[in-house]
Backbone as CSV, one residue per row, in Angstrom:
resi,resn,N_x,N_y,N_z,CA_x,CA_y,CA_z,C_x,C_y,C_z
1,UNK,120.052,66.943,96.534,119.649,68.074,95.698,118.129,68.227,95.755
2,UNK,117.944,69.406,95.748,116.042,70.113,96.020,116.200,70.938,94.471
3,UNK,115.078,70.583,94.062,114.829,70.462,92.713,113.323,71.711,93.088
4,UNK,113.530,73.051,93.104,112.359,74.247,92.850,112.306,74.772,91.769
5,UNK,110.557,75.328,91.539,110.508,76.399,90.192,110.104,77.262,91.198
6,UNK,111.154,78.685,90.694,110.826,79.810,90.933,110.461,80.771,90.084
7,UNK,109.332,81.433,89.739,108.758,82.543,88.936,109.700,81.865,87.494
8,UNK,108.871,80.333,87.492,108.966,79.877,86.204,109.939,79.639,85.998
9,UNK,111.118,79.715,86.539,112.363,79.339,85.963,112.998,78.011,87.159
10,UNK,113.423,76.895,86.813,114.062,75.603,87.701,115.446,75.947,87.980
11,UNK,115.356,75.137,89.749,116.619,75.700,89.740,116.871,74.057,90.889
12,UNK,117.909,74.063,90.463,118.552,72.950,91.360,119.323,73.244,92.225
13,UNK,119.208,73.294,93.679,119.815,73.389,95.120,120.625,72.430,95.478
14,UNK,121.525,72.362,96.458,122.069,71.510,96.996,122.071,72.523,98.882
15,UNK,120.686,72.046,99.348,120.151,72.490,100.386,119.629,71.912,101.322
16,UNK,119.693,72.315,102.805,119.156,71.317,103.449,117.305,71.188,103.109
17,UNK,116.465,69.935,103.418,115.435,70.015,103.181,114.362,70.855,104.213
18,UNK,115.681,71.317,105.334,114.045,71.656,106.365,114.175,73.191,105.912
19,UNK,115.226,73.531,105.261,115.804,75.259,105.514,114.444,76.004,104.801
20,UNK,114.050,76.748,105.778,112.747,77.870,104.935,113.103,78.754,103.510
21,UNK,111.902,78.154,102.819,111.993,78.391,101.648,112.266,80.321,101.526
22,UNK,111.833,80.727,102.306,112.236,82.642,102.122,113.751,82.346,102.284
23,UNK,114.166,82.326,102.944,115.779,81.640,102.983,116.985,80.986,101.791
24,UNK,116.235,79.923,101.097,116.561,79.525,99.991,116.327,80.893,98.926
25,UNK,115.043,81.365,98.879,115.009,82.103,97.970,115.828,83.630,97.825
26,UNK,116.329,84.053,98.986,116.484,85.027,99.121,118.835,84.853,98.959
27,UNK,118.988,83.688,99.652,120.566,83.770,99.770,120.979,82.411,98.868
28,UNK,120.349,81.636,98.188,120.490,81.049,97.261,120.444,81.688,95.681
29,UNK,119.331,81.579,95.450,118.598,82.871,94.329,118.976,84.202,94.175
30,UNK,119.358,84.628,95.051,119.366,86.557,95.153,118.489,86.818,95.167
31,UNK,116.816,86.500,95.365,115.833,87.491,95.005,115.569,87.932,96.417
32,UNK,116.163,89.143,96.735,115.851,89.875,97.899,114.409,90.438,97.709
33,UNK,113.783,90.910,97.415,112.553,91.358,97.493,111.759,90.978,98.088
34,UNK,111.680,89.573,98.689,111.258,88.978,100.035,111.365,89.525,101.254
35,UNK,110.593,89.558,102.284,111.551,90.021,103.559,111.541,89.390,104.364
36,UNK,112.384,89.398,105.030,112.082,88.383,107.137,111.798,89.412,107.898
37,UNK,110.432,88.980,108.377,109.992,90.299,109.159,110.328,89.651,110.936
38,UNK,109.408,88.483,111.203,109.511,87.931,112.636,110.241,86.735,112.656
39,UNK,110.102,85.811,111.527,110.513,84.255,111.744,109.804,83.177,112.739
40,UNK,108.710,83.606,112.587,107.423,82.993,112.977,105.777,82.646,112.279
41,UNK,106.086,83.436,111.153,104.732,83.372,110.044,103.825,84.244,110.903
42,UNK,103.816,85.116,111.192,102.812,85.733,112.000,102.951,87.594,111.566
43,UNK,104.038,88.142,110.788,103.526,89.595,109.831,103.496,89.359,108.462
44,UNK,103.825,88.195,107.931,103.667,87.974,106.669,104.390,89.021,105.286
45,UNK,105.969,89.638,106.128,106.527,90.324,105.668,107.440,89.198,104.353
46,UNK,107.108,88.070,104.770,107.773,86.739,103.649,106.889,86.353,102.791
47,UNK,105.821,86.601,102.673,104.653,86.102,101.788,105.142,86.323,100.516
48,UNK,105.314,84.746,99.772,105.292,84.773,98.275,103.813,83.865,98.049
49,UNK,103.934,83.429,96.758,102.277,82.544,96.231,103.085,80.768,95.950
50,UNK,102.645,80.100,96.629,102.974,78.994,96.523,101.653,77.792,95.607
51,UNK,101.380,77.849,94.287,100.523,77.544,93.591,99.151,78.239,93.927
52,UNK,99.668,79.698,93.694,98.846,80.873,93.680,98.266,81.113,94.973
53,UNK,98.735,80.588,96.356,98.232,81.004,97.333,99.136,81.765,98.171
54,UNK,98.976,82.646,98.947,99.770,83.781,99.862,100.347,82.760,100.616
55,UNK,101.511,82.682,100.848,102.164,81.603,102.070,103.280,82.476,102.400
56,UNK,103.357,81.736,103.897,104.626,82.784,104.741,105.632,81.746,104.668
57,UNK,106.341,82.222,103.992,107.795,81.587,103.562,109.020,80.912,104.601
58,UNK,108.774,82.228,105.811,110.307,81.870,106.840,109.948,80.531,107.575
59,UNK,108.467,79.960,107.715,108.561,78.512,108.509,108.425,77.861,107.518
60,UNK,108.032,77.717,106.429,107.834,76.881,105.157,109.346,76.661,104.604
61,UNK,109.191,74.821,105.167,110.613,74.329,104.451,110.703,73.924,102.667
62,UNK,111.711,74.235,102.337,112.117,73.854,100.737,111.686,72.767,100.534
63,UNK,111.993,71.932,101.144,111.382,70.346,100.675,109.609,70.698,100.707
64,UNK,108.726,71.145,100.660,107.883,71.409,100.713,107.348,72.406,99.413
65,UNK,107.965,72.260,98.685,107.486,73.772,98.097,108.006,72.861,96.172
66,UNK,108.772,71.544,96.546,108.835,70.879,95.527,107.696,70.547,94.512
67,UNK,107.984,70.378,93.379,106.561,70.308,92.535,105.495,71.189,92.887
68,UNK,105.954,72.735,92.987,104.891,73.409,93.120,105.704,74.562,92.758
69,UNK,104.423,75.529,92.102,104.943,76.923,91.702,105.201,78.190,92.608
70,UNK,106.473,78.292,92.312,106.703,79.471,93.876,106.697,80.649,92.807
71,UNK,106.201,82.198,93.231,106.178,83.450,93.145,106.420,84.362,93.890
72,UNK,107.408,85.369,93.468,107.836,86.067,94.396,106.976,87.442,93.844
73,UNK,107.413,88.748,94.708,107.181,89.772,94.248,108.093,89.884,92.917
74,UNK,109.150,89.523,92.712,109.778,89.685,91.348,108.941,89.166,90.183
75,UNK,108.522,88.227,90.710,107.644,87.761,89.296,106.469,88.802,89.053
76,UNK,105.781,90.015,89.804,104.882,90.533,89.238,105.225,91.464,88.079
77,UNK,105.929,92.521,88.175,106.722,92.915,86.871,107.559,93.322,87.034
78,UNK,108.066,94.149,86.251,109.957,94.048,85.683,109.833,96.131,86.141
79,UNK,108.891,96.239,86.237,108.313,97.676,86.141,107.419,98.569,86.602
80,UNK,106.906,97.756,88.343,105.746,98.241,88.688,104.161,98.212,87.944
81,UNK,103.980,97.737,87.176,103.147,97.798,85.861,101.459,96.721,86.452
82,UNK,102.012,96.325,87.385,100.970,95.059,87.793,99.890,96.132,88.565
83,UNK,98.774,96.213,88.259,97.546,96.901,88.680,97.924,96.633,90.275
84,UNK,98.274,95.995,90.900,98.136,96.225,92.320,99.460,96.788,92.972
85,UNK,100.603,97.152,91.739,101.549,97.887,92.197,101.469,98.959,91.849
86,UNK,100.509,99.652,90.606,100.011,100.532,90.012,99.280,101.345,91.175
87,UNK,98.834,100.697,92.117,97.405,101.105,93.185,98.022,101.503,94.334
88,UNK,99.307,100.995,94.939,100.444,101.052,95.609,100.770,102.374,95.792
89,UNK,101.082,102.511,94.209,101.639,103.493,94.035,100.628,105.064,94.517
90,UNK,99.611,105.112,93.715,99.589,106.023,93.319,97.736,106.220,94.461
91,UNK,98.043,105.071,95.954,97.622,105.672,97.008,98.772,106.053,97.764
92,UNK,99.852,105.727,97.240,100.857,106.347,98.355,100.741,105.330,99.712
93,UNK,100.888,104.208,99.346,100.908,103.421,100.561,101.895,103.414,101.334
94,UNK,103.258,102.615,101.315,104.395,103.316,102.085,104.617,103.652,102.779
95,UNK,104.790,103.667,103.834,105.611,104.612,104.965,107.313,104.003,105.136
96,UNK,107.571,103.012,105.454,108.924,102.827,105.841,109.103,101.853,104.543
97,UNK,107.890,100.932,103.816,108.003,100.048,102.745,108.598,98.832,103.134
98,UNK,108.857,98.232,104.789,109.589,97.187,104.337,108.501,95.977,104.669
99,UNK,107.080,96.120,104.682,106.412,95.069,104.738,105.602,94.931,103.524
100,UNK,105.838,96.057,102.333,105.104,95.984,101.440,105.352,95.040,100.557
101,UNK,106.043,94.531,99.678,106.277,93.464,99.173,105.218,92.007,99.462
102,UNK,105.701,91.412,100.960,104.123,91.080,101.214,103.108,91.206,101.622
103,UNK,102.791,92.315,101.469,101.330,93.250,101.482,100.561,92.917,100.014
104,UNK,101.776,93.370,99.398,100.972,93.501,97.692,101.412,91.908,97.019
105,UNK,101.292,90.966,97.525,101.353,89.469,97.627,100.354,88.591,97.891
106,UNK,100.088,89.275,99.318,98.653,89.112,100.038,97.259,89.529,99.126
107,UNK,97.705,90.790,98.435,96.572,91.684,97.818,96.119,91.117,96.602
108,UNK,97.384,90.193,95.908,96.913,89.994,94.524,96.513,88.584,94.671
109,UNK,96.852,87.869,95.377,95.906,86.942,95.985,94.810,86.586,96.777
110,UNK,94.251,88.207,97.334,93.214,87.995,97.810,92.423,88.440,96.166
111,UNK,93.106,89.473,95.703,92.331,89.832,94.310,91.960,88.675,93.222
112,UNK,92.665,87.729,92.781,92.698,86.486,92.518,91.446,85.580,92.736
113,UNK,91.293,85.761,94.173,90.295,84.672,94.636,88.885,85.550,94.746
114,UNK,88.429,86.616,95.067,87.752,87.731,95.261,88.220,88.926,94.313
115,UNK,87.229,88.370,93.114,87.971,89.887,92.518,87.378,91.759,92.479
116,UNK,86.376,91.547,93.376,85.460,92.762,94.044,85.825,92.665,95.653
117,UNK,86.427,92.764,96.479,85.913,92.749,97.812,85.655,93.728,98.363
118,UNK,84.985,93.144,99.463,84.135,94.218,100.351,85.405,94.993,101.565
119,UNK,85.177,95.688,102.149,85.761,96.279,102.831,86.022,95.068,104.460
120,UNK,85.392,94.108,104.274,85.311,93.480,105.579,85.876,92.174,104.737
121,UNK,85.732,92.252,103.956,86.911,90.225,102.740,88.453,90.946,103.011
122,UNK,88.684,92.301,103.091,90.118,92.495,102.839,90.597,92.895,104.280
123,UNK,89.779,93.134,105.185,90.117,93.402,106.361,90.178,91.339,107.446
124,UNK,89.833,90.517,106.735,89.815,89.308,106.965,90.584,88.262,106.511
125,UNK,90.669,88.868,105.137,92.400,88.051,104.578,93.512,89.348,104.476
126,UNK,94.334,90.363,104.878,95.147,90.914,104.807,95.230,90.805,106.377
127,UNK,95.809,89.856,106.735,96.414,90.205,107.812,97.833,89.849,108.449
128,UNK,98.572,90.319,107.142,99.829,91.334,107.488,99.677,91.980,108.227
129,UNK,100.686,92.249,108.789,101.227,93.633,109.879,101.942,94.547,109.486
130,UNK,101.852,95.873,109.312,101.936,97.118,108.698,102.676,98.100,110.436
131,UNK,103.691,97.787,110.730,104.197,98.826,111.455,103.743,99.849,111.188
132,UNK,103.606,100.858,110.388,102.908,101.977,110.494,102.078,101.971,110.368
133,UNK,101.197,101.342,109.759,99.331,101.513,110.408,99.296,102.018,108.694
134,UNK,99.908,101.822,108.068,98.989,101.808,106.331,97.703,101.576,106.176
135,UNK,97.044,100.972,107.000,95.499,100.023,106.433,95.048,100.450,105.840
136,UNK,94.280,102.011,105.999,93.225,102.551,105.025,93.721,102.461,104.272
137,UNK,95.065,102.591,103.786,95.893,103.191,102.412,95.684,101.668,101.804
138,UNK,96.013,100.638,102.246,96.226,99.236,101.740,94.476,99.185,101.561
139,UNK,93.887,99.243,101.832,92.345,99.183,101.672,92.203,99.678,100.430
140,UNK,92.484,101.438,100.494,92.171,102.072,99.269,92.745,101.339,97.869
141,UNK,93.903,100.845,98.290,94.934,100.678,96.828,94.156,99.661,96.428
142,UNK,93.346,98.482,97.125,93.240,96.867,97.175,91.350,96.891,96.521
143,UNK,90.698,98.367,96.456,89.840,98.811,95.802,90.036,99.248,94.601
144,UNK,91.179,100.411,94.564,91.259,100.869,93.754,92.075,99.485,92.370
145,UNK,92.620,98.686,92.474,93.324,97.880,91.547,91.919,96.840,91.433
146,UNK,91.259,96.472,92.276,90.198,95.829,91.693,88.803,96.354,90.389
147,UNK,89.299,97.861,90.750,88.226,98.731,89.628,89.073,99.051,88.289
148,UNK,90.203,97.925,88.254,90.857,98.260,86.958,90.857,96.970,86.359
């Protein structure tokens, strides 16, 4: 048994230890809101916060993630309400949406650690991959939620 906290709540597995934690979280848990983008850690379409840091989930095994706080996009709110889903929104980031989740993962953890950045801090830690070429839009939103 693998013993995780997810967005604060414990949950006891009976899982293998190497199986990637996006994996556990997603067909164990139900919390789809994760995504598998490559299965290589390299678009960061799996990025949850693993004791508040952006981590790519699909090579990161469960046994690894023990005694430590995992966050998904579910844990930001119940309602869009989180200033950097607020910013999301209302640059109209989006195009197909299925890398956003960890986009705005990436964002509130770069916001977290840098809570002003420059146009060249977010072009240096966001590097997700955005099939459609969002950037400016992810730029704008990742300004605009820091001026709130």
């Amino acid at each position: 048994m693998i013993t995780i906290t997810v967005n604060g709540k414990r949950h006891e597995l009976d899982v293998p230890p190497e199986m990637p934690l996006l994996w556990v979280v997603r067909d164990e848990l139900g919390l789809t809101g994760t995504k598998f983008g490559c299965g290589v850690a390299q678009c960061g379409a799996c990025t949850m916060h693993i004791d508040g840091e952006a981590t790519r989930t699909c090579v990161f095994p469960v046994s690894a993630a023990v005694g430590k706080q995992i966050h998904t996009i579910e844990s930001l709110s119940s309602n869009n309400s989180n200033p950097v889903q607020q910013a999301w929104i209302a640059e109209q980031v989006p195009q197909c949406g299925y890398c956003q989740s960890g986009q705005i993962m990436a964002a509130v953890a770069l916001l977290r650690h840098t809570p002003h950045p420059t146009d060249a801090q977010i072009d240096a830690t966001m590097t997700n991959i955005c099939r459609c070429g969002t950037y400016d839009r992810i730029r704008r939103a990742i300004h605009r939620a820091s001026s709130t």
